[in-house]
PLY file of the C-alpha trace (Angstrom):
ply
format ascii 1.0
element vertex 436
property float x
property float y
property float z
element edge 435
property int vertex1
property int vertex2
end_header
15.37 -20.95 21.75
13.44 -23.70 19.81
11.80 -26.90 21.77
14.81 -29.12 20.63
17.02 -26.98 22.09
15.35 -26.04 25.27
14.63 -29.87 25.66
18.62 -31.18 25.18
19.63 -28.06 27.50
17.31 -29.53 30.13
18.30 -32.97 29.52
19.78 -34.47 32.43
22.93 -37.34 32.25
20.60 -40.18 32.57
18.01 -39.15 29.32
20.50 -40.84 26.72
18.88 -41.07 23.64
17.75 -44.44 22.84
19.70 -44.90 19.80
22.84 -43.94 21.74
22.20 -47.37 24.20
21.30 -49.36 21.20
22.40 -51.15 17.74
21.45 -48.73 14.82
19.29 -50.86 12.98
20.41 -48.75 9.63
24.12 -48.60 9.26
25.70 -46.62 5.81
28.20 -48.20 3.94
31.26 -48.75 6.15
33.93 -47.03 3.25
31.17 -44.44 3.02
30.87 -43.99 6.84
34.93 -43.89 7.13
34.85 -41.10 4.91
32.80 -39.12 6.25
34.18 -38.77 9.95
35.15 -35.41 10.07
39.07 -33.79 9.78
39.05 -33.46 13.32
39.13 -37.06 14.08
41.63 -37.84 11.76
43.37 -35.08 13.04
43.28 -36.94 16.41
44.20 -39.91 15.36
47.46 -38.37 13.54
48.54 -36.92 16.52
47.91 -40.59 18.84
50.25 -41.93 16.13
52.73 -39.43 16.23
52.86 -38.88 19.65
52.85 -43.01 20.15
55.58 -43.54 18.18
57.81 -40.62 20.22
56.62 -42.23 23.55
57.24 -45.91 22.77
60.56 -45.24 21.68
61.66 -43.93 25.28
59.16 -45.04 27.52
59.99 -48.67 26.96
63.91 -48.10 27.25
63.64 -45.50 30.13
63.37 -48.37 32.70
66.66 -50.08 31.19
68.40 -46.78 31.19
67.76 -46.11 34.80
68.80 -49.26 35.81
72.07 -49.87 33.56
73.35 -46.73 32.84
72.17 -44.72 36.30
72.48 -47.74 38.36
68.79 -46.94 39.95
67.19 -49.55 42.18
64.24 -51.23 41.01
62.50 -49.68 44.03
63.42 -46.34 42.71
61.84 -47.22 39.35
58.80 -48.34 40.53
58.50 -44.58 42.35
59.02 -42.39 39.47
56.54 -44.62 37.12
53.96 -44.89 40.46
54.07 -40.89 40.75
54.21 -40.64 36.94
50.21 -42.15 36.68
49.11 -41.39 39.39
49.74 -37.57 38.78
48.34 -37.67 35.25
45.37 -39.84 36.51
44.10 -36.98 39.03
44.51 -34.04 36.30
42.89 -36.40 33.53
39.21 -35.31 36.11
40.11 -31.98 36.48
40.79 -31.52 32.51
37.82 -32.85 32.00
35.97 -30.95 33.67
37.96 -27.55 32.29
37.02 -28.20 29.00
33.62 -28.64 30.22
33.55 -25.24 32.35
35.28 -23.10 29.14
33.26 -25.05 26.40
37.00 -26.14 24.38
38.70 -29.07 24.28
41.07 -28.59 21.14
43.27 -26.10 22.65
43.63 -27.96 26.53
44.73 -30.80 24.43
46.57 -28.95 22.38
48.50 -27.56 25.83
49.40 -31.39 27.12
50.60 -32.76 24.36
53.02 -29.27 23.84
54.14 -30.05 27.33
54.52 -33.60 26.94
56.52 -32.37 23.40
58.82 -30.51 25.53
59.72 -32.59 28.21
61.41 -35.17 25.54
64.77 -33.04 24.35
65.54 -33.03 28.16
65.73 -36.81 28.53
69.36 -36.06 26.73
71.02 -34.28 29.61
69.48 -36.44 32.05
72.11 -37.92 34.38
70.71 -38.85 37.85
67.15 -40.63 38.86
65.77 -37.15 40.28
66.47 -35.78 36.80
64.78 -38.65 34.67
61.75 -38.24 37.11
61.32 -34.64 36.97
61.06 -35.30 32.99
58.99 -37.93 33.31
56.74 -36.30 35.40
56.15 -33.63 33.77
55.67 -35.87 31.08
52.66 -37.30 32.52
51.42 -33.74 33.51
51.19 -33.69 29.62
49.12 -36.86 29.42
46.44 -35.82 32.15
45.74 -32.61 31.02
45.47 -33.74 27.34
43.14 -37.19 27.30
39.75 -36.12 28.48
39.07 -33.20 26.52
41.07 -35.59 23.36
38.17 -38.02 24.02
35.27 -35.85 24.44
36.97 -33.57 21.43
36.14 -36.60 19.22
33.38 -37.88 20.86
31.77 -34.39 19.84
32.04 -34.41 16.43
30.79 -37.59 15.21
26.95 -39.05 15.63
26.14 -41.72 18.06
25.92 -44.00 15.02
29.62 -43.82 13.73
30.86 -43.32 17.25
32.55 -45.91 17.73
34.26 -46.68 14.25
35.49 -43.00 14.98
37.29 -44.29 18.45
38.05 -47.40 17.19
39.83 -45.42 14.33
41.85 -43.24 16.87
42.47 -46.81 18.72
43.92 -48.07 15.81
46.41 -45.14 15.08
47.48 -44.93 18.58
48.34 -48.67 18.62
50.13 -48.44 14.99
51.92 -45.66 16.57
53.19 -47.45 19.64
53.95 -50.85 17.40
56.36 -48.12 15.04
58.01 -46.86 18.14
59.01 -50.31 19.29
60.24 -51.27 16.47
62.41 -48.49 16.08
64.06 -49.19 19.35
64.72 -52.55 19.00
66.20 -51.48 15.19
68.46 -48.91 16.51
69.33 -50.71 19.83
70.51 -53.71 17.42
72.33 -51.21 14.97
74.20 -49.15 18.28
75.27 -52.18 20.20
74.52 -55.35 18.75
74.03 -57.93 21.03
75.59 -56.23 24.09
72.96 -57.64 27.22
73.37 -53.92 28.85
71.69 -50.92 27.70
74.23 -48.16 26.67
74.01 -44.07 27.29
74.81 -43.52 23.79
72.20 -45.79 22.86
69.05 -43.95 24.98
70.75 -40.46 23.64
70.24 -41.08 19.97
66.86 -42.78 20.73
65.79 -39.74 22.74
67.07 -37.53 19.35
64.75 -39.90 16.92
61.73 -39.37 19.15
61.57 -35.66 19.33
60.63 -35.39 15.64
57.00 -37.64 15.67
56.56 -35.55 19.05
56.75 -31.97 17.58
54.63 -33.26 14.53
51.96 -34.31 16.65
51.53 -30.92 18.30
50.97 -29.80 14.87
48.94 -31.93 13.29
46.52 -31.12 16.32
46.61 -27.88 16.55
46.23 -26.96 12.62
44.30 -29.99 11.72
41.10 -30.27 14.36
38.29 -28.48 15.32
35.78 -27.58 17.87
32.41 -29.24 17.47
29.71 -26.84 16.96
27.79 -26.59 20.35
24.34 -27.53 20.51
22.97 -25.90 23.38
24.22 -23.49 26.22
23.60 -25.42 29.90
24.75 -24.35 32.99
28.36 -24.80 34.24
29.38 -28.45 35.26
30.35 -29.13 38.97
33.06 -31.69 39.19
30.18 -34.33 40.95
29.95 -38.60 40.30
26.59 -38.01 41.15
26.19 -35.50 38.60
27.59 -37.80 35.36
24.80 -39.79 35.73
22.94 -43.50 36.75
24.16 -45.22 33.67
27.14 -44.24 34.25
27.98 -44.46 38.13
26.85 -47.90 37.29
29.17 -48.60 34.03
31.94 -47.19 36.02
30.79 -50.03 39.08
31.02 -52.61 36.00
34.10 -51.26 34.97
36.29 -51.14 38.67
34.95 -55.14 38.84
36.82 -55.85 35.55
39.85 -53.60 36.94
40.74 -55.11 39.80
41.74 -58.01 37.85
43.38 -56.36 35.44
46.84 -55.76 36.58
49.43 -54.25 34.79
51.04 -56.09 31.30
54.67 -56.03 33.27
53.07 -59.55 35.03
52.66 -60.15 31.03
56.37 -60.09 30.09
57.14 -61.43 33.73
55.22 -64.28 32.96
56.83 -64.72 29.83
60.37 -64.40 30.77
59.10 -66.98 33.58
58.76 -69.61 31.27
62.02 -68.68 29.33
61.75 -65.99 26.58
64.51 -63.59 25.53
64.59 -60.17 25.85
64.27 -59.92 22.14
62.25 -61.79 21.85
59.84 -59.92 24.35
60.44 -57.11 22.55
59.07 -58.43 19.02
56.08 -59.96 21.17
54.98 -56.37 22.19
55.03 -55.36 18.66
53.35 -57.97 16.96
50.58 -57.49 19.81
50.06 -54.01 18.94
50.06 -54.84 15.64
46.83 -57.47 16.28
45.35 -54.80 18.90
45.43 -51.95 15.34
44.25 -54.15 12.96
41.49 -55.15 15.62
40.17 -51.43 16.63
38.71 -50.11 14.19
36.57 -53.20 12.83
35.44 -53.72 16.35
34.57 -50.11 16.61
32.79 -50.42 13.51
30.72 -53.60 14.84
29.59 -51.91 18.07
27.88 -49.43 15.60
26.28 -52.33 14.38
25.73 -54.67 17.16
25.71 -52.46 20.07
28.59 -51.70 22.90
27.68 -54.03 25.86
27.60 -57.17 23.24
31.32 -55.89 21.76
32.60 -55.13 26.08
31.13 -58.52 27.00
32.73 -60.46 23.87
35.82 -59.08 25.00
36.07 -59.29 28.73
35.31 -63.34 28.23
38.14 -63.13 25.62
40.43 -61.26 28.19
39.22 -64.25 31.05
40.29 -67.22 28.26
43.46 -65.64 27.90
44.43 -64.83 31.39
42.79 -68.50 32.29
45.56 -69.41 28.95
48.38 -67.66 30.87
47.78 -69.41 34.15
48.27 -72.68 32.78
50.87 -71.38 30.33
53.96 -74.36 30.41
56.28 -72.72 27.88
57.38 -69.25 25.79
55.79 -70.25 23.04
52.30 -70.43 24.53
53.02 -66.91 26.35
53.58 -65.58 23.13
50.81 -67.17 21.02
48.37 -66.11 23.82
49.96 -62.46 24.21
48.97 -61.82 20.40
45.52 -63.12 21.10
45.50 -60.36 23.87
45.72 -57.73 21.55
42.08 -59.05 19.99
40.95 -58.31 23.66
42.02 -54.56 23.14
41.39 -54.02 19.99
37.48 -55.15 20.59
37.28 -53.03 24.21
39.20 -50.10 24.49
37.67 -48.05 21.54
34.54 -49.10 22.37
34.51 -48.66 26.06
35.16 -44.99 25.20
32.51 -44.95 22.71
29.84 -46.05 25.13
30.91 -43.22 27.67
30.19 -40.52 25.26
27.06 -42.30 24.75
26.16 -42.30 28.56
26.27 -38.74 29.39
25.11 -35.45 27.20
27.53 -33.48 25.15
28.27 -30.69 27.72
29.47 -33.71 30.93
31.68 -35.35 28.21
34.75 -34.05 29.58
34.24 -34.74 33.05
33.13 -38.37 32.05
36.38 -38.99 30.12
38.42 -37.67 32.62
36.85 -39.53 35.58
36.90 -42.48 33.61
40.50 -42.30 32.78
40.73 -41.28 36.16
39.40 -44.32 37.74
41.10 -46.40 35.25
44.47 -45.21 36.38
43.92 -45.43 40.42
42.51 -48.98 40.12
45.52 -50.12 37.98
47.37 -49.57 41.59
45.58 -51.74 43.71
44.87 -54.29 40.93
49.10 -54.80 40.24
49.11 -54.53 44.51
46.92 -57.62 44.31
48.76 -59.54 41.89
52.27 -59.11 43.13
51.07 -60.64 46.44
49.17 -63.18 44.82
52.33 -64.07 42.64
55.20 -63.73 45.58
53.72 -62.80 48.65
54.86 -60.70 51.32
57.04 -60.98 54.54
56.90 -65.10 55.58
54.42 -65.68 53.03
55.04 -67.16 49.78
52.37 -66.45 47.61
50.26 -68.70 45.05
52.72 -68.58 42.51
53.36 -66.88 38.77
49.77 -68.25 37.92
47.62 -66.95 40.90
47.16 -63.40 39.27
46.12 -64.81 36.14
43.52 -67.07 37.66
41.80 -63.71 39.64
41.81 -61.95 36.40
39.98 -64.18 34.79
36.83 -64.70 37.60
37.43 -60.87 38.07
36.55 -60.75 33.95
33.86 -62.88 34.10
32.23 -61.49 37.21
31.88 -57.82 35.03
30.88 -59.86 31.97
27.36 -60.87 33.64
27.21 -57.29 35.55
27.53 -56.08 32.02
25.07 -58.37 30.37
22.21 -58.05 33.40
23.00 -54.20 33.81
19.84 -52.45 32.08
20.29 -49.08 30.78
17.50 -46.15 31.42
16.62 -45.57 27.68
14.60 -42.01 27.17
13.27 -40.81 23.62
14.58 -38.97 21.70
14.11 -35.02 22.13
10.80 -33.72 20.57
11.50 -31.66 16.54
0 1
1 2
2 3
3 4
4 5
5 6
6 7
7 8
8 9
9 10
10 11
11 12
12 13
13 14
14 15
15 16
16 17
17 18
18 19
19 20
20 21
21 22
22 23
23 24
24 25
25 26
26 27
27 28
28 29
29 30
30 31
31 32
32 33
33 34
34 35
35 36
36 37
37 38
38 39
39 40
40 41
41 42
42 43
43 44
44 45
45 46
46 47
47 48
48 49
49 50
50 51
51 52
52 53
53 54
54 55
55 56
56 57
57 58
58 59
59 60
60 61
61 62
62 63
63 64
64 65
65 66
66 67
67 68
68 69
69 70
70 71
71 72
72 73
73 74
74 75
75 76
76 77
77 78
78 79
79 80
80 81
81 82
82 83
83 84
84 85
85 86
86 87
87 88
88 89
89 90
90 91
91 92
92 93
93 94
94 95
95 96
96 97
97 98
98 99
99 100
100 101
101 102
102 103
103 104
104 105
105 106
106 107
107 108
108 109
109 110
110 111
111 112
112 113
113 114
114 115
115 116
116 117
117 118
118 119
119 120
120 121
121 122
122 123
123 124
124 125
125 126
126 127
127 128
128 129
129 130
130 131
131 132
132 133
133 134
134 135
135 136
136 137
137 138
138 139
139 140
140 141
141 142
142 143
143 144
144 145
145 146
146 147
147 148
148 149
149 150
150 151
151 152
152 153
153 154
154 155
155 156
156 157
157 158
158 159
159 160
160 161
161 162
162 163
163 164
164 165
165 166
166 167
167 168
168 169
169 170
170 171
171 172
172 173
173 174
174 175
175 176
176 177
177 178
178 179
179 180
180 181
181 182
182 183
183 184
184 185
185 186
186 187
187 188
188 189
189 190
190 191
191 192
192 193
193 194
194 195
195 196
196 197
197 198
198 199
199 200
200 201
201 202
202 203
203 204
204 205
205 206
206 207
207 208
208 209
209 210
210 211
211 212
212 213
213 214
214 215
215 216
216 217
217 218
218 219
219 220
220 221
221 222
222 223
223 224
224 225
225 226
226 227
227 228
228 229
229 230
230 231
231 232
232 233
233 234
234 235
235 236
236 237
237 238
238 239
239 240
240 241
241 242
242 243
243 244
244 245
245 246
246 247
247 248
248 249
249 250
250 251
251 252
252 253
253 254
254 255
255 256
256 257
257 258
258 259
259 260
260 261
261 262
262 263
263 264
264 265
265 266
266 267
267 268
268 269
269 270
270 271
271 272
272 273
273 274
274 275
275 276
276 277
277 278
278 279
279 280
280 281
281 282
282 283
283 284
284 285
285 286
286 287
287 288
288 289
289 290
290 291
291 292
292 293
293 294
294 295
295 296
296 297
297 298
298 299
299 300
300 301
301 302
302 303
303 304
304 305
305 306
306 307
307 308
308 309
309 310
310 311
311 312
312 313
313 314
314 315
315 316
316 317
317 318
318 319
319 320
320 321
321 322
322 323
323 324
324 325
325 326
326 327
327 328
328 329
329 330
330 331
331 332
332 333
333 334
334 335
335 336
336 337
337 338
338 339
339 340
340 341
341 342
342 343
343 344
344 345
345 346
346 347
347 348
348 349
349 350
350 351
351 352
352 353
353 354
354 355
355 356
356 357
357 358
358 359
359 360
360 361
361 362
362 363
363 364
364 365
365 366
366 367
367 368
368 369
369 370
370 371
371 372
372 373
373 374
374 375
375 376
376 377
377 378
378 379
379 380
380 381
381 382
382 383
383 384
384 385
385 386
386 387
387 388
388 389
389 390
390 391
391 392
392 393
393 394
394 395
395 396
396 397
397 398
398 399
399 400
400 401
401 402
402 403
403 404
404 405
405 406
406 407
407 408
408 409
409 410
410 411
411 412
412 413
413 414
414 415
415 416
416 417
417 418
418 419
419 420
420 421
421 422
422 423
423 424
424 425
425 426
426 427
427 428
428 429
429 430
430 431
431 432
432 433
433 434
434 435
């Protein structure tokens, strides 16, 4: 074994290389850099689309289903989609740290989206609420086991410097995907029933049809289309430890669960919005529009944090995210809802990709799995206690009223800007690179 090797099997989660913390100070030609990621994460990104597309179409109409077709309480609802991510936020760890422990990530992801592919044909028979959340459940199975080694599969195949155009890349196609699927819906909902208010069985059977096709594609494009990275070392098997992953990133993760906790989920979005009086249609078109912004956004942001370095790109956009939730608080009418909803795509578009980025610059190449999945992982529990908090900030509970439709919206924001200066304080341990 040569010294380079011997010194990056030794290397423990918290000797990052320097230029994985920082700015490159040399960046190639962007064209020339987006040509040269490797098939695998275009691969990835193909399959994010495909898969988006199949997911948006039902997902989004699943909740309308269940209540006008199956009669389901909202209470009912709010169980299957609570189960739903919480199961695939436990198995996101444990995938994670599989594809650590085996050394593969292609074929585990390969395995959850196949399962997730499956689950869809079923939505066609379903006809009770234990049905639908069977399906949906193991839907979600799909999603846990696949993400972590999905992130860490493309995290290993590109250099620290093109990192994060590659995730903003995979960003972008993901959103695209998920702005196609919504549009398709609303398309065919408006071609099946027109402008009847309920949603119709026949309607959420020849949906579920449509979306099986971009499903089974994306299985394929993943499976013939990426590959494993070449390993660079051999290091002992990973233990599923926090401790383990690292300072930098126990303390990212700290930044992170601030930021969360104000971050409830987008249904207080179109809440808000209906709140101050916009259609159901016209909800609908606002969700697509905004993941239109948030994949036109991703990859130039992902790009930039090549450039300018991660922590700048997170920090521009949690103060972005704080404006616009400070925006929805004081929102008076639709139309500002939906002008500041588009602007919340920008807040994606410059985050997500590169939050991802900077965790497969935080740890070495054989914890990458583990990190992904325990920072989906985290991600996924704190969304829980983050909507708990804003429900009771919004309504209340038992004799008490609440704050009202803008309380949630005002803790988001301090919650942002709180992790913005824990971000922009938080130092880094920087180590050299590993001796040639």
């Amino acid at each position: 074994m040569n010294k380079q090797t011997d010194n990056q099997s030794k290397q423990s989660p918290d000797e990052v290389k320097s230029s994985e913390l920082e700015p490159t100070e040399k960046t190639s030609n962007t064209s020339a850099a987006i040509r040269s990621l490797p098939r695998t994460v275009w691969a990835v990104s193909l399959t994010s689309f495909l898969m988006d597309i199949s997911s948006e179409m039902v997902i989004n109409v699943l909740p309308l289903f269940l209540s006008n077709v199956l009669g389901v309480k909202t209470n009912i609802i709010g169980l299957i989609e609570g189960v739903a991510e919480a199961t695939a936020s436990i198995l996101k760890v444990f995938s994670g740290w599989i594809s650590d422990r085996i050394g593969s990530r292609k074929w585990l992801a390969v395995f959850g989206y196949g399962l997730s592919a499956l689950t869809k044909p079923f939505f066609w028979f379903a006809n009770t609420w234990h049905y639908v959340a069977g399906i949906r459940w193991t839907d979600r199975v799909g999603k846990g086991i696949r993400t972590a080694p999905r992130d860490a599969l493309v995290a290993d195949n590109v250099q620290a410097q093109h990192r994060g155009l590659a995730f903003g890349l995979h960003r972008a196609a993901d959103t695209a995907g998920a702005m196609i699927g919504l549009l398709t819906s609303a398309f065919l909902v408006w071609r099946l029933q027109g402008s009847n208010q309920l949603f119709q069985n026949q309607t959420f059977k020849t949906i579920v049809l449509i979306s099986i096709v971009p499903a089974f594609l994306a299985v394929l494009a993943l499976a013939l289309g990426a590959e494993e990275a070449k390993k660079k070392s051999t290091v002992q098997k990973p233990k599923i430890t926090f401790k383990g992953l690292g300072k930098n990133f126990l303390i990212f993760m700290l930044i992170v669960g601030i930021f969360d906790l104000g971050n409830s989920s987008d249904a207080f979005l179109v809440l808000r919005a209906q709140e101050r009086g916009m259609s159901v249609l016209h909800i609908l078109l606002m969700l697509a529009v905004f993941n239109m912004v948030y994949a036109l956004v991703s990859t130039p942001a992902g790009i930039l944090s090549d450039k300018v370095g991660r922590k700048r790109m997170i920090v521009i956009g949690w103060v972005v995210y704080a404006l616009i939730y400070l925006g929805f608080a004081l929102a008076k009418t639709s139309v500002h809802v939906g002008l500041l909803y588009l602007l919340y795509g920008l807040y994606y578009g410059l985050t997500y990709g590169t939050a991802k980025a900077m965790v497969g610059d935080l740890v070495p190449d054989y914890l990458r799995g583990t990190a992904y999945g325990t920072y989906n992982a985290i991600l996924g529990i704190l969304d829980f206690p983050a909507s708990l908090i804003a429900g009771l900030l919004w309504s209340g509970f038992g004799g008490w009223a609440g704050f009202g439709p803008s309380a949630p919206f005002y803790f988001g924001a301090i919650m942002a800007l709180l992790a913005s200066v824990g971000l922009v304080f938080w130092k880094p341990a920087k180590q050299p690179e590993p001796a040639q």
